[in-house]
Each structure stands twice: as C-alpha cells, then as structure tokens.
PAVEXNU-951787 format. One line per 8 residues: their letters; for each residue z, y, x of C-alpha. Coordinates in nm, 4 decimals. Layout:
! PAVEXNU-951787
a) Z,Y,X  ...
END
This chain:
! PAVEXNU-951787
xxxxxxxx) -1.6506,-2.6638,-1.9633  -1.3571,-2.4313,-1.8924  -1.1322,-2.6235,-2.1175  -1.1795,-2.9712,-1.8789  -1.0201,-2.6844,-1.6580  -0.6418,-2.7289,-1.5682  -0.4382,-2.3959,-1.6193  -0.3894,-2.1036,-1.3784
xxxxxxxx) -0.1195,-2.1355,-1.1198  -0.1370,-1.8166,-0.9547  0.0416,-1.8811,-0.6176  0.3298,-1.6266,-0.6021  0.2972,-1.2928,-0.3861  0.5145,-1.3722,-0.1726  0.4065,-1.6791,-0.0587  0.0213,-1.5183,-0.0614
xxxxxxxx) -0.1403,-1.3884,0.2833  -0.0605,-1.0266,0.2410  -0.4110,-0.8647,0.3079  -0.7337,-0.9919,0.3808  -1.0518,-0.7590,0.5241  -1.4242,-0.7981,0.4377  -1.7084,-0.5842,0.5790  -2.0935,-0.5771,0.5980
xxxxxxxx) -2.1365,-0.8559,0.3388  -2.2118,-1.0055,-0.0034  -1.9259,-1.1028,-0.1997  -2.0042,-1.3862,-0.4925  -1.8761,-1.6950,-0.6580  -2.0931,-1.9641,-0.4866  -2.0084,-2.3676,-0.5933  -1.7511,-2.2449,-0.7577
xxxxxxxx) -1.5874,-2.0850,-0.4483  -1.5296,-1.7451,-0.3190  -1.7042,-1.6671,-0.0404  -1.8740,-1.3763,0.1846  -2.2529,-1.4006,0.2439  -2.4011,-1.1912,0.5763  -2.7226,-1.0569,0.6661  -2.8153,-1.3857,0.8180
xxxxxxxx) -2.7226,-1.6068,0.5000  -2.4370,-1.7699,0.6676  -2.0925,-1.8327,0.3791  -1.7674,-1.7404,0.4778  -1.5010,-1.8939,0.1616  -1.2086,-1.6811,0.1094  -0.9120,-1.8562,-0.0208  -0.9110,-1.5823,-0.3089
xxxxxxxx) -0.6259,-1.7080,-0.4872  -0.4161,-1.7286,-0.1619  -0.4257,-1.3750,-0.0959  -0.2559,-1.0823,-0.2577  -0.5087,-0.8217,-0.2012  -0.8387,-0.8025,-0.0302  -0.9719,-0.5312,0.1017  -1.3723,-0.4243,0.0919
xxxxxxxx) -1.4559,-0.2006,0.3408  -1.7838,-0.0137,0.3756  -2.1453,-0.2742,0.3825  -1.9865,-0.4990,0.0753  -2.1137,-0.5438,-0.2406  -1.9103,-0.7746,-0.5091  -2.0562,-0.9954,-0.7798  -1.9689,-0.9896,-1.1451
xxxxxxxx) -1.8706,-1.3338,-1.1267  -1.6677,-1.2690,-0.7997  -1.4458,-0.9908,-0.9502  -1.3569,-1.1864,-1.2300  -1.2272,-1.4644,-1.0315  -1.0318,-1.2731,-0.8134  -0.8714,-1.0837,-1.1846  -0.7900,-1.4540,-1.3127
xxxxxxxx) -0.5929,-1.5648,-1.0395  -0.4827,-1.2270,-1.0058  -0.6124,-1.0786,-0.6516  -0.5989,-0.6914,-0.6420  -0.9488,-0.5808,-0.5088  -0.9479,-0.2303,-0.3129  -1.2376,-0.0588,-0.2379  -1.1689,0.1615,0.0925
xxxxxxxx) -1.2587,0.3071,0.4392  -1.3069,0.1156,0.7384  -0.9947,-0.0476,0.8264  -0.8258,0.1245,0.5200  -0.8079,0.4285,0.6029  -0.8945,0.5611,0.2482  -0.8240,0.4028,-0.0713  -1.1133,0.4737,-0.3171
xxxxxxxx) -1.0015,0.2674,-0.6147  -0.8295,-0.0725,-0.6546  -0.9825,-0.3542,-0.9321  -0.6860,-0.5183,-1.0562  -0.3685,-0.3320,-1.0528  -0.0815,-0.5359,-0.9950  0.1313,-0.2372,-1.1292  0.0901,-0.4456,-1.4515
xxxxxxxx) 0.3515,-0.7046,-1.3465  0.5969,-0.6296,-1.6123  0.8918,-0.7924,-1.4339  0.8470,-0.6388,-1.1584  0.7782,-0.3252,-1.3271  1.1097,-0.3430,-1.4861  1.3173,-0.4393,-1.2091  1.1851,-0.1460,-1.0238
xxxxxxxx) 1.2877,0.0854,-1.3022  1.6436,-0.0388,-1.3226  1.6915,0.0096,-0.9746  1.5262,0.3954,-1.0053  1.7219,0.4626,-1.3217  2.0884,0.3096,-1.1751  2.2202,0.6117,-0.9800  2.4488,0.3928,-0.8031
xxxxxxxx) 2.1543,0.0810,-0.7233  1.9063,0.3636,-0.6217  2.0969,0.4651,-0.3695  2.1351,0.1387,-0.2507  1.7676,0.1171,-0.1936  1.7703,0.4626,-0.0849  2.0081,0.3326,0.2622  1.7874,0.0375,0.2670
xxxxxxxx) 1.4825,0.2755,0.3374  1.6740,0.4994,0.5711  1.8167,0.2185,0.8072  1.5037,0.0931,0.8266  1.3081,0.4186,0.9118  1.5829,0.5185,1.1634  1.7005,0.1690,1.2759  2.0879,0.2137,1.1648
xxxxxxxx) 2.2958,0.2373,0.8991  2.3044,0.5897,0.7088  2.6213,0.8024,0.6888  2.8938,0.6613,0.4561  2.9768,0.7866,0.1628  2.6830,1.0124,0.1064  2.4570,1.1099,-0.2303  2.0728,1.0544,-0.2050
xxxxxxxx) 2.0515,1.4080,-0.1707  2.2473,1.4823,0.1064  2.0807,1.1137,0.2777  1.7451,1.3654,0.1657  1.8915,1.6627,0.3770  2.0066,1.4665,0.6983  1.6635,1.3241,0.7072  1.4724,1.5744,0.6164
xxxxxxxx) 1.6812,1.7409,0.9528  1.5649,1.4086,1.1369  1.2186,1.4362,1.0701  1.1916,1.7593,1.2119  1.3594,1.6842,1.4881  1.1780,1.3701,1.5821  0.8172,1.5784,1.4869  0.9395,1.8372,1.7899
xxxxxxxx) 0.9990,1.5519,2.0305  0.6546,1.3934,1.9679  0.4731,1.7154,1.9655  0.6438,1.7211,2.3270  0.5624,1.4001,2.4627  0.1984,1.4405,2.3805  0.1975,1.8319,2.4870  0.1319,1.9742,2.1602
xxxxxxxx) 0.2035,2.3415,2.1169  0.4012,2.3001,1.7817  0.5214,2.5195,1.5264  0.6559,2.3264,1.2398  0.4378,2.1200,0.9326  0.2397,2.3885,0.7784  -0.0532,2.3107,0.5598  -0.2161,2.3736,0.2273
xxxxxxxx) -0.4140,2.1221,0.0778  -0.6302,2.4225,-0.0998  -0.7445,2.5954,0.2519  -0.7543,2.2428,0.5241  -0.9291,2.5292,0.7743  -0.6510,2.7764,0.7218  -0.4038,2.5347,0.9351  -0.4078,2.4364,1.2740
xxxxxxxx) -0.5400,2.1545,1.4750  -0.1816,1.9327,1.4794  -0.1522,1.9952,1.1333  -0.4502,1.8786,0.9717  -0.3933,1.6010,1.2534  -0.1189,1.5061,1.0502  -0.2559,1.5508,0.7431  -0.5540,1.3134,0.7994
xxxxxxxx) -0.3049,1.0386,0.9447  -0.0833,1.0577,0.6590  -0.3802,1.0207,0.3954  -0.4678,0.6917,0.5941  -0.0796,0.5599,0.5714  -0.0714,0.6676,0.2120  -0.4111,0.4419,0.1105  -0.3077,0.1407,0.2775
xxxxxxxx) 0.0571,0.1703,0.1663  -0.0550,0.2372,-0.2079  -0.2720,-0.0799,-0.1769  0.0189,-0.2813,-0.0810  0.2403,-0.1455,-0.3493  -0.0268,-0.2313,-0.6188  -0.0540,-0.5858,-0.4464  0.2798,-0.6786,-0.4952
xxxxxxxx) 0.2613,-0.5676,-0.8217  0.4847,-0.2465,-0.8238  0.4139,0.1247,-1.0062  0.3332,0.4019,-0.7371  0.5393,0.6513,-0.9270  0.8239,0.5479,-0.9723  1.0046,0.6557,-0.6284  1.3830,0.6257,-0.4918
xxxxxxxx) 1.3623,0.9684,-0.2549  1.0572,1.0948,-0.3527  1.0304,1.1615,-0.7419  0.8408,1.3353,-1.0124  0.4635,1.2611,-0.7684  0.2151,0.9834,-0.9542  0.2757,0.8414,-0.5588  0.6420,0.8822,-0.4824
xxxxxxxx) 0.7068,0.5057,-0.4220  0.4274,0.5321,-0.1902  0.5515,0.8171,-0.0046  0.8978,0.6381,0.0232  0.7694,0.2913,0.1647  0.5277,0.4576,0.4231  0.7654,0.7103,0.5602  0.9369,0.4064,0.7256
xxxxxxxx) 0.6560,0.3574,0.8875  0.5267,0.6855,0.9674  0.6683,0.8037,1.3175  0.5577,0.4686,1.3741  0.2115,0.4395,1.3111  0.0242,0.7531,1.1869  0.2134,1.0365,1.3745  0.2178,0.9587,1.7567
xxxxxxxx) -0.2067,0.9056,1.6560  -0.2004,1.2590,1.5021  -0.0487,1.3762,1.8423  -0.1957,1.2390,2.1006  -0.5524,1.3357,1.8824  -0.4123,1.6923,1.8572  -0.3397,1.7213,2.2486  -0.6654,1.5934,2.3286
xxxxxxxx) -0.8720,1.9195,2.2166  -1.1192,1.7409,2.0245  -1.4413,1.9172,1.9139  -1.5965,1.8633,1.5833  -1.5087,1.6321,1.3603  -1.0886,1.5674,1.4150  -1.0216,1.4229,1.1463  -1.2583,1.1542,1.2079
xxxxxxxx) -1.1052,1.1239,1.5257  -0.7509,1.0727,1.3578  -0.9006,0.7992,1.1251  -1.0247,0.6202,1.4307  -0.7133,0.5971,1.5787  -0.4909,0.4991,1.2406  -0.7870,0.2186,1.2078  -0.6524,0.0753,1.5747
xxxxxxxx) -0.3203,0.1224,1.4809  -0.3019,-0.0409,1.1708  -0.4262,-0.3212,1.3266  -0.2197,-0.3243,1.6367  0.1110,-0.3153,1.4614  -0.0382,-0.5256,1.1406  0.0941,-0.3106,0.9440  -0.0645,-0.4089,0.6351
xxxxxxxx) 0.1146,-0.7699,0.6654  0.4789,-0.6214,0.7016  0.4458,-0.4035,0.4052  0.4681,-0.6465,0.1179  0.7650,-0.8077,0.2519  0.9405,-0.4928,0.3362  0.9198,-0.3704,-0.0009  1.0895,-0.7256,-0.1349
xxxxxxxx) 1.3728,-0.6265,0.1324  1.4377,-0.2628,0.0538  1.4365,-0.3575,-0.3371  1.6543,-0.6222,-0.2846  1.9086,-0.3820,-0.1227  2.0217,-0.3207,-0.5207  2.1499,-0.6687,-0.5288  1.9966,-0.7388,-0.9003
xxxxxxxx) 1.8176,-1.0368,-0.9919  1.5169,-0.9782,-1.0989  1.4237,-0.9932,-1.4937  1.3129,-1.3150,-1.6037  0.9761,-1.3452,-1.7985  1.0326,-1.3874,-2.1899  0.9125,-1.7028,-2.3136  0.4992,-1.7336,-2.3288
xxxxxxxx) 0.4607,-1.4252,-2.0766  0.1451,-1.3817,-1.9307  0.0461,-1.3134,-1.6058  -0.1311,-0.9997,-1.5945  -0.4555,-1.1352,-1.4253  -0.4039,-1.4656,-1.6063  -0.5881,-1.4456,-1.9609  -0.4115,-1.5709,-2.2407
xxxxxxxx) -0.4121,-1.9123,-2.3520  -0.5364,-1.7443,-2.6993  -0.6954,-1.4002,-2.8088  -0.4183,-1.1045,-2.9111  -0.7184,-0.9555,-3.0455  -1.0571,-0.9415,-3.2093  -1.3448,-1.1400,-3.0723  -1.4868,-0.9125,-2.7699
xxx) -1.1618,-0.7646,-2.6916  -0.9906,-0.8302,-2.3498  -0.6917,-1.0967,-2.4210
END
C-alpha cells in the first residue's frame, strides 16, 4: 500500500507554524490523519506536517502510529510542563539536520563569522549596534557589565532587596528568595528555547558566547530574550513575599508570559536572522541526502534496522 504512496515532501521549517500546543488529550493517527481526541470523543486534526514542533503538555498520551508520522514528515515531538515551562525530552531531534548542523559549525569554528553572529545576538538583546572593533570577549565583558546593571534596575522597579546572582544548583535552599526566582524563570526560558533550537534543526552545544556547556547555543538564543520575558516575572514574584511553593509561582507567571509575548513563534525565525549575520550560504545537501525524519528510499542496513 505504501508504495501507491507519493514521496515525502517535508514542508521546509521555515515556512512551518513554529509551535503548536496540545493538552488533556489522546493523540493518534485516525483516517489517516493526525488528530487530538478529548474526554468527550470529539477530533481535533493537526496539520502535523505543517508544524515544526508540537508540544505535549501534561493529560496527553501519543499513539505508536502517531509518533511515527510526525518522525516521517519530520515534526520534533516535546514532552513538557504546562505551557513549556520544562522540557522533559523531545522525540525527534532535529539536531540531525546535517546541513544545518554544518553551517552552524562553520560559523562557531570561523573566528571572524562567529563574531559576526556574536553582534547579531548583542544588538538584538540590547536593541543597538555593539561597540566597533571589539573581540567576542571583550563584547562578553561589556555585557556581562550590562546584565548586571540592568538586573539592579529591575530588582528596583519591583522593590527587591538585591544583592547580586548568587546560587548553587547543589544547595537551591541555601540562596535567597530573588535568586531561586531567577533560577526557576531561567529553567522555563531554557526548555522552551532548547525546543526551538531542536525544531529548527540546530545542535544545543555548539554556542557563539557561551561554549564548552551541552546547552550553550541555548543559553545564547534565550539571553536575548531574557530581561524580556523570564526576569521582570522572577521580580515582581520575588517582591511579592510569596509563601510556599515560589517556584511554582515563577512557572505560573513564565507560562503567561510566554504566551503574551509568543515567544515560542519568534524564536525559530530569530535564530535564521542571527545565523545569517555570518553572511554564508548555507551547505547544500550532497546528492541522494536524506532528510533526517524522511526514511530512505532503500535500507543502509540489515532487515530490522532503522534506515
């Protein structure tokens, strides 16, 4: 039957709704279509193939047949926390995009097109251009000086008694109530950030500031977007004097967030624009390269194996 099928055509990222949501519901391949099945038996189809990365939050449960249609036309699945705000583990890593792969590591490895990228990233985060003539490390030191500043003039907008970022991640008690504030917001950038990077098909390590972290090109594209989003909710939590549970608190608020600003659908495309900063082309596929969701027209191995 499959071979009356035409072949794939996976619709490009780019041109792919960035980031779809799905709670409290069945996920299966129905009539040959992808849809979302409630408690009350009513479908919802989800254009699988016309979205980069879809999102399960807590209440789904997905279908054999489901996740392997959303692997062939190569849809990332991530499993995480309401509205994102933990990433527990993604289906279909786009970080297997070998093109993309390797025009991201010729950009990282050219000292002179990474710090192209590297001004991309800081006139975006700061909206202007950096200092001229400057190395990424010194673009690393006046920012680093930024950030501090801008963390003082937050922490005194929202009334926070502040003291500078101090935390260990071994002993969360040992810090103080703005500072796990700000941890717990930045874990919630940081999962919906990584699940856009392995959307559009990039590798989470390889970084431009950040370096040497299995994350660092995670913790470069959400740091534009972090006085933004995450830190004025880490804040105005902190000021507030909760009791209990703040981190839960924090989550709450990055869940809003997220969804006031869409974040999620600006990420995919910002990444395109900061990369492009290099001014490469991208690598073209060899001849008879295979998508990475996209099984091969024939076997590379034995019977059983994945193609």
């Amino acid at each position: 039957m499959s071979g009356l099928l035409p072949p794939l055509k996976p619709i490009p990222i780019k041109d792919r709704l960035s980031v779809v949501f799905i709670e409290h519901g069945e996920i299966d391949v129905l009539d040959g279509a992808f849809v979302v099945v409630d408690v009350k038996g009513i479908r919802t189809h989800i254009p699988v193939g016309g979205v980069a990365c879809v999102m399960l939050e807590p209440g789904t449960r997905v279908s054999h047949r489901a996740a392997a249609l959303a692997a062939r036309v190569g849809t990332l699945l991530v499993w995480v926390g309401e509205a994102g705000v933990r990433l527990y583990s993604a289906g279909q890593p786009g970080g297997a995009r070998s093109d993309r792969l390797l025009y991201q590591a010729r950009l990282a490895l050219d000292e002179v097109l990474r710090l192209k990228v590297v001004r991309k990233m800081y006139a975006l985060r700061f909206g202007e251009e950096p200092p001229a003539r400057r190395s990424v490390d010194q673009l690393r030191g006046i920012e680093g000086a930024r950030v501090r500043r801008t963390y003082q003039l937050l922490a005194q907008r929202f009334g926070v008694n502040w003291k500078g970022r101090d935390y260990d991640t071994q002993e969360w008690d040992a810090s103080d109530v703005a500072n796990r504030c700000l941890s717990a917001a930045t874990a919630c950038l940081y999962g919906v950030t990584e699940a856009a990077v392995l959307a559009a098909g990039y590798a989470p390590a390889i970084g431009f500031i950040h370096t040497g972290k299995p994350l660092s090109f995670v913790y470069d594209i959400a740091d534009v977007y972090k006085f933004e989003t995450v830190v004025p909710v880490a804040f105005k939590v902190a000021a507030s004097q909760p009791q209990g549970n703040v981190e839960r608190a924090v989550r709450l608020g990055c869940r809003d967030v997220f969804r006031e600003t869409r974040l999620l659908d600006r990420i995919i495309p910002d990444i395109e624009e900061i990369l492009s900063a290099g001014e490469i082309p991208r690598p073209t596929a060899p001849d008879g390269a295979v998508g990475p969701a996209i099984p091969n027209p024939e076997s590379l191995g034995d019977a059983g194996h994945r193609a």
